[in-house]
N, C-alpha and C positions, 0 to 999 in steps of 0.2 A: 308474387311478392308477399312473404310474412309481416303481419302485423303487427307490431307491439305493443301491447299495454303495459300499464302501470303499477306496480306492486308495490307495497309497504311490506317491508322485510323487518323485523324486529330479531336480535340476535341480545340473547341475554350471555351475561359472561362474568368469571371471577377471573381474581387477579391475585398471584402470588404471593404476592405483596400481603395481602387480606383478605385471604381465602374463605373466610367468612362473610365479607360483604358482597352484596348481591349488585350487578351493574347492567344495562340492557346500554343498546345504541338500536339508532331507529336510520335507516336506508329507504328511500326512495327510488325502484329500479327497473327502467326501461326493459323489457325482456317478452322473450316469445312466449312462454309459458312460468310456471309458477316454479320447475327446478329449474330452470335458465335463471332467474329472479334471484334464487337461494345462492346459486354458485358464483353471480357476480357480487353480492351482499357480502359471501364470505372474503370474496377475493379481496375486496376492499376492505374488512374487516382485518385481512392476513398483512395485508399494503402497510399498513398503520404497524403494525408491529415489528417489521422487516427493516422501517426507518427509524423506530422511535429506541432509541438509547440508554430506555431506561434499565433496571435490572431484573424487573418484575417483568412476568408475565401473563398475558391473558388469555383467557382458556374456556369456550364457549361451551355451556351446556344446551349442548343439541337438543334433550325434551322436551326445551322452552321456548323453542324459536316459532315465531309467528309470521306467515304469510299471506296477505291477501290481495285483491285485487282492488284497486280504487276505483270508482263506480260513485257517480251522482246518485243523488237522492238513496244511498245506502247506507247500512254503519258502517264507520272506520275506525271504531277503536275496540280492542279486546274485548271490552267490556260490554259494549252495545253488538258484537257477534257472537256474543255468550248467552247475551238476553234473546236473540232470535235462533239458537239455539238450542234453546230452553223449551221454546213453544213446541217442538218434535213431540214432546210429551203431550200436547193439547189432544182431546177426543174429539176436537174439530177436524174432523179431516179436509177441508180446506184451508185452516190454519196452517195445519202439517205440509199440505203439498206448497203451498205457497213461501212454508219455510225453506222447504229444500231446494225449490227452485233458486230463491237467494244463496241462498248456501254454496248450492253450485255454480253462481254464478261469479259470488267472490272468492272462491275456490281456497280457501280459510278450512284447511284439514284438522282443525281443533276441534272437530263436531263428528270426526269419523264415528267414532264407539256407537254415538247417541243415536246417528244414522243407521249404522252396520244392525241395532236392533230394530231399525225398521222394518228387516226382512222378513221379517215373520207375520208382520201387517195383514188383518182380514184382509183388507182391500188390495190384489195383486195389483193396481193403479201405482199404489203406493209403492209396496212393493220395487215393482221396479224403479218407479222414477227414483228410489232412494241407492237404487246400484249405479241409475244413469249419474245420481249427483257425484255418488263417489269416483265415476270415470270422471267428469269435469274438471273434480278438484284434482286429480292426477295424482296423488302421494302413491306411490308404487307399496309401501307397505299395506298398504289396504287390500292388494292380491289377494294375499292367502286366504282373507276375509269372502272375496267375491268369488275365488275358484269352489270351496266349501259351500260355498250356497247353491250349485248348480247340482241339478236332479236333472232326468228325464222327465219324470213326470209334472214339472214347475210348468206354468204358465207361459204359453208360446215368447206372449212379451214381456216377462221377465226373462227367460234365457236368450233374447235379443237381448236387451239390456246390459247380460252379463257379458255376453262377446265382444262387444263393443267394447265395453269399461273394462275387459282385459286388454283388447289391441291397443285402447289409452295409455293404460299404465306400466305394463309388463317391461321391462329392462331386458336388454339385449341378452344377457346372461338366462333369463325366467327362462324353463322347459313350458314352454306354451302350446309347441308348435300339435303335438297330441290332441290337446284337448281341442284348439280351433282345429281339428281333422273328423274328427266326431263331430261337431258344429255345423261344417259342409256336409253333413248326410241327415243331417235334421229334416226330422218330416216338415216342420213350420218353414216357410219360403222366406220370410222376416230372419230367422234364423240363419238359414242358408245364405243371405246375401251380408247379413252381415257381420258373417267368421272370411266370405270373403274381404271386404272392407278389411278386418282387422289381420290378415296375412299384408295387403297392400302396406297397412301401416307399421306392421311392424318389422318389412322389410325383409323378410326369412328369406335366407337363401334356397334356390329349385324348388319354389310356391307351383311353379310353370303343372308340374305333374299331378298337382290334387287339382289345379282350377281347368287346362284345358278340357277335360272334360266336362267339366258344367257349363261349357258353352252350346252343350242341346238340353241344358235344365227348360222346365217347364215355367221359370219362372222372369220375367221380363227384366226384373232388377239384379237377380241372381246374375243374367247372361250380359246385363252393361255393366255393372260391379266386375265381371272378371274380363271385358275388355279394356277398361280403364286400366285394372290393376297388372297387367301382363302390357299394355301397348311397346312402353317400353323393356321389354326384359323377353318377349319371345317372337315367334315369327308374325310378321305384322300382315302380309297376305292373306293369311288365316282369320287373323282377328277382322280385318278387311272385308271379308269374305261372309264373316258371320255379322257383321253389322250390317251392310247390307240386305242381309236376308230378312234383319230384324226391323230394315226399313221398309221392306215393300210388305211384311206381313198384313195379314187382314186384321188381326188384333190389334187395337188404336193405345192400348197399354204396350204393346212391342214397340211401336214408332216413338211414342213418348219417350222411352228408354232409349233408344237408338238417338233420338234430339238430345236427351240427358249426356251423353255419350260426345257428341259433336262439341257439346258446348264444354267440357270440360277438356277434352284432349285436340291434340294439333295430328290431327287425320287429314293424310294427302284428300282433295278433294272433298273437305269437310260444307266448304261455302255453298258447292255445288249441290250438293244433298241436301240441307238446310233451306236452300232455293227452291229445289225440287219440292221440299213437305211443306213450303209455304201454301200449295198448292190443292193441297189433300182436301177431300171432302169434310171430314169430321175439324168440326172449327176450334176445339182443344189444342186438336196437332198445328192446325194451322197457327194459330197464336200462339205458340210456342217455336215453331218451328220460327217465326215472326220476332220474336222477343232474343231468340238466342241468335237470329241475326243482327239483330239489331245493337245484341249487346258487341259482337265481335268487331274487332279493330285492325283485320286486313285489308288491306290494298284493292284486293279480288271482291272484296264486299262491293266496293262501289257502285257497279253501276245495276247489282241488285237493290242497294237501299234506293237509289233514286224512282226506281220502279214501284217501290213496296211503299215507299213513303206517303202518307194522304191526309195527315195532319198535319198541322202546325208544331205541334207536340214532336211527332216523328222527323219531321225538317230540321229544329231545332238541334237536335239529336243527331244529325247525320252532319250538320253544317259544322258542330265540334270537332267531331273525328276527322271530319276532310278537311280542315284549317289547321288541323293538328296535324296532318300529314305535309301538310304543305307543300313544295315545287313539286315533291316525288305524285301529287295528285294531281297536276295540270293535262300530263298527257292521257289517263283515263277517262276526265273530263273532258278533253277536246276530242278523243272520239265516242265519248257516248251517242249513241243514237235512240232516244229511246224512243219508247211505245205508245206513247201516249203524252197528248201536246203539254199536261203537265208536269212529267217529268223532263221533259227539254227544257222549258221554263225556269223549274229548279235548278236544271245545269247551268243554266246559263246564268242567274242569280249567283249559284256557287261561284262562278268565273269571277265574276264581278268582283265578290268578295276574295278570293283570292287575290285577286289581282292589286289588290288595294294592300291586302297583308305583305306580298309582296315589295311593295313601293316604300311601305313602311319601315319593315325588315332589311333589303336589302339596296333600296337607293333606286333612281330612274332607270339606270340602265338597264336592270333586270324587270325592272318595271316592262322599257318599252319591249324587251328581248320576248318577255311574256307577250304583248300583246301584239307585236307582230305572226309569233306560232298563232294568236285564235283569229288574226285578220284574215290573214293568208292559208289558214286550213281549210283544205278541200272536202266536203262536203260525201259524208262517209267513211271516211281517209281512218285509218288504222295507227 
């Protein structure tokens, strides 16, 4: 599910009529990113003129239009992301990085130029975060800016940086597909994994032929970056095949990648494996393998959380998701069996509560319909 936030669109405009006076309209607009933002701003901006009968017309000057994201305790008006645009210039370089950070966060492209001279910054820190902000803000004119900064010889993480904040921005139309192909042969692993990221994102058709191959890269992030971004789009057996091998490694960075991996795609048998690395000696994997269980919302979870579960915290937490599932959760609970007297406990807690949501939701009869399946279940029983 994509997110929405909140942008203020400011669209300045003349008018036929008096092509000399200056006119702005201010939009408030729900949207995924900041040109989603721009293109509903205009559409309503265009609405108004489609109905309105007058004889004049209005005509947006594009150089002036402002975009930002609304954000508590930030600025929200031109003028006050002018003034924190300003500071770019401070020889504080904590001033500096802490500006960009804002910057990038209200993703307010008015401050491109000031940032774009960042690049040259002693500090390669800077440096890059000043590419990462320009990906955030997303203004696709900023490219040409970010492809001309990339050297060979730049600083491992700033040429991460720039990958990235090309897969951001680049438009279907941009010849990118070159330069993220030279990116996948980068000697830095940072590098390497993140031109794959920016293929996934920007959707190029037959990606499949530069990344199956880095599925025996050396690099843990490299090889779950290219099973995510291929799961869907190439043969899944394979992809299958090399996750696996990336789960039972003796490298506790391959397993981590491989639970990165679980937790973000819908892999036949992903609960199972996840279950399995709960298990692991190294107590990273384990708590991780733990957390990405915990976070998932299958069916199949069940009566692993009830097993893993041992706090109050983790009960609480399982008791949401299986109330949320509702009737389709009665017959995994009636035959759980578990392992340990307080996990049965828990089931049987759960029932209770079920059985009440139940009663409430759907009236006695389903009421006692439920509680005749948990009188009369046999004791094992499937």
């Amino acid at each position: 599910m994509t997110i929405k936030k909140t942008y203020k669109v400011i669209i300045p405009y003349t008018e036929s009529a008096n092509p000399r006076k200056k006119f702005k309209i201010e939009y408030s607009i729900e949207a995924e990113n900041r040109s989603a933002a721009l293109q509903k701003a205009e559409r309503e901006f265009s609405s108004y003129s489609d109905y309105n009968s007058a004889s004049w017309v209005r005509m947006i000057e594009r150089e002036g239009i402002r975009i930002w994201k609304i954000l508590p305790d930030m600025p929200q008006t031109p003028s006050c992301i002018d003034e924190l645009a300003e500071k770019l210039s401070s020889e504080d370089e904590d001033v500096v990085y802490n500006s960009l950070k804002a910057l990038g966060e209200l993703e307010d492209a008015s401050a491109s130029d000031q940032i774009i001279r960042l690049f040259s910054h002693k500090n390669p820190e800077i440096s890059a975060l000043a590419v990462e902000t320009l990906g955030k803000i997303g203004d696709p004119s900023n490219l040409g800016a970010i492809l001309n900064f990339y050297r060979k010889d730049l600083h491992p993480r700033i040429k991460a940086c720039i990958v990235t904040a090309v897969g951001k921005i680049s438009l279907p139309d941009d010849q990118v597909l070159g330069f993220i192909a030279k990116a996948l042969e980068d000697d830095d692993s940072r590098v390497r994994a993140n031109a794959v990221e920016a293929l996934e994102t920007l959707e190029i058709a037959d990606t499949a032929r530069f990344l199956i191959p880095m599925l025996e890269d050396e690099d843990n992030r490299v090889r779950a970056n290219v099973i995510k971004a291929l799961w869907n789009k190439d043969d899944q057996s394979k992809l299958l095949e090399a996750l696996k091998k990336m789960a039972s490694d003796e490298n506790p960075w391959m397993k981590a990648s491989a639970i990165f991996v679980l937790d973000k795609v819908k892999i036949p048998g992903r609960i199972e494996l996840l279950a399995a690395m709960c298990c692991e000696e190294h107590p990273k994997i384990r708590q991780n393998a733990r957390e990405s269980l915990f976070k998932a919302n299958d069916i199949e979870c069940l009566p692993y959380w009830l097993e893993l579960a041992t706090t109050a915290e983790e009960f609480s937490i399982i008791s949401e998701k299986i109330l949320a599932m509702g009737e389709k959760a009665l017959t995994p609970l009636l035959s759980f069996n578990g392992s340990s007297e307080e996990s049965r406990k828990n089931a049987s807690i759960l029932l209770d509560l079920l059985e009440q949501q139940i009663l409430q939701s759907s009236g006695w009869i389903s009421w006692l319909k439920t509680k005749q399946k948990r009188l009369f279940k046999t004791p094992g029983s499937k």
